[in-house]
N, C-alpha and C positions, 0 to 999 in steps of 0.2 A: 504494500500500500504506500509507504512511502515513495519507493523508485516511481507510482504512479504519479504522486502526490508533487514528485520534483520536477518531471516531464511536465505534467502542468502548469507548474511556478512558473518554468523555462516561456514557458510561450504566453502568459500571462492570463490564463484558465483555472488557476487555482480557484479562484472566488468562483467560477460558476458553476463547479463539481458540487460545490455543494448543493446545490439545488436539487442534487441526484444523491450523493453518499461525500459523506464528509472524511476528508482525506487533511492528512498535514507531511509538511516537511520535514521534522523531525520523529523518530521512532519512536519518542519516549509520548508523546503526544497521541501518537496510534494508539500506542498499546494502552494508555491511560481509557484512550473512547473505544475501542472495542473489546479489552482483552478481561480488565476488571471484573471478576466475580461477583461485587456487589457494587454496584452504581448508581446513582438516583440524580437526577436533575431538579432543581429548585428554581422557585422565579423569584424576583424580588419582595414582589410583598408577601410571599409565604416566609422568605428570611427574616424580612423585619416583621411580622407576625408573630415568629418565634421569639425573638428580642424582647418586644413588648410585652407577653406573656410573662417574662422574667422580667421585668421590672427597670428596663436597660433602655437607655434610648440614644440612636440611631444618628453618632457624629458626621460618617460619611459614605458615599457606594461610591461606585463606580459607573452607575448607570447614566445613561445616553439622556438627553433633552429628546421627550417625542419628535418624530421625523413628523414634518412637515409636507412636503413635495414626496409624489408616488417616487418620483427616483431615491431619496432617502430610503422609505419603506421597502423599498425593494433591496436597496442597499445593505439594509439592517437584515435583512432575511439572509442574504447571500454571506454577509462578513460579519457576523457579528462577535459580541465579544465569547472568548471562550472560557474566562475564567470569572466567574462575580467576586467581587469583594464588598463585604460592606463589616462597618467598626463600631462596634456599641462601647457605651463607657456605661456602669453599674450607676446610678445617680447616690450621693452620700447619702448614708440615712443621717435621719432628722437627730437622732444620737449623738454619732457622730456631727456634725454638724455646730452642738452646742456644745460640745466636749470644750473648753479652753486646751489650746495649742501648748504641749509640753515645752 
């Protein structure tokens, strides 16, 4: 899959395989999307769902400004991101909070 995945970089088709099965130029990236025994995809608001849930709120993602123009939306289908980040920070308890600083 990769040797597939590099022939298409070469000619600058990588972005629209996906459209059909998704391929990358590095091996370690393959084997992570197909090879994986247990794998689950998440979307954003089901991440920060879980956050919330604990009590955590939601300093930064990495998520994209909604696409605009069908070319955008089409773009995002074809390349989008493959890794999500997002960073919760614990909010202080109210405890803590009024503790006086050692």
């Amino acid at each position: 899959m990769t040797r597939v995945a590099r022939w298409l970089d070469r000619r600058g088709w990588l972005g629209y395989s996906s459209l059909v099965l998704r391929v990358y130029v590095e091996d370690v990236q393959n084997y992570d999307w197909y090879a994986t025994p247990k794998q689950t995809y998440h979307t954003y608001p089901e991440v920060e769902g879980w956050f919330g849930e604990m009590g955590y709120e939601i300093v930064a993602t990495n998520q994209r400004k909604a696409a605009q123009s069908l070319r955008e939306r089409i773009g995002r289908f074809v390349w989008y991101e493959t890794m999500m980040t997002v960073r919760a920070r614990k909010p202080r308890s109210s405890a803590a909070a009024k503790r006086p600083a050692a």
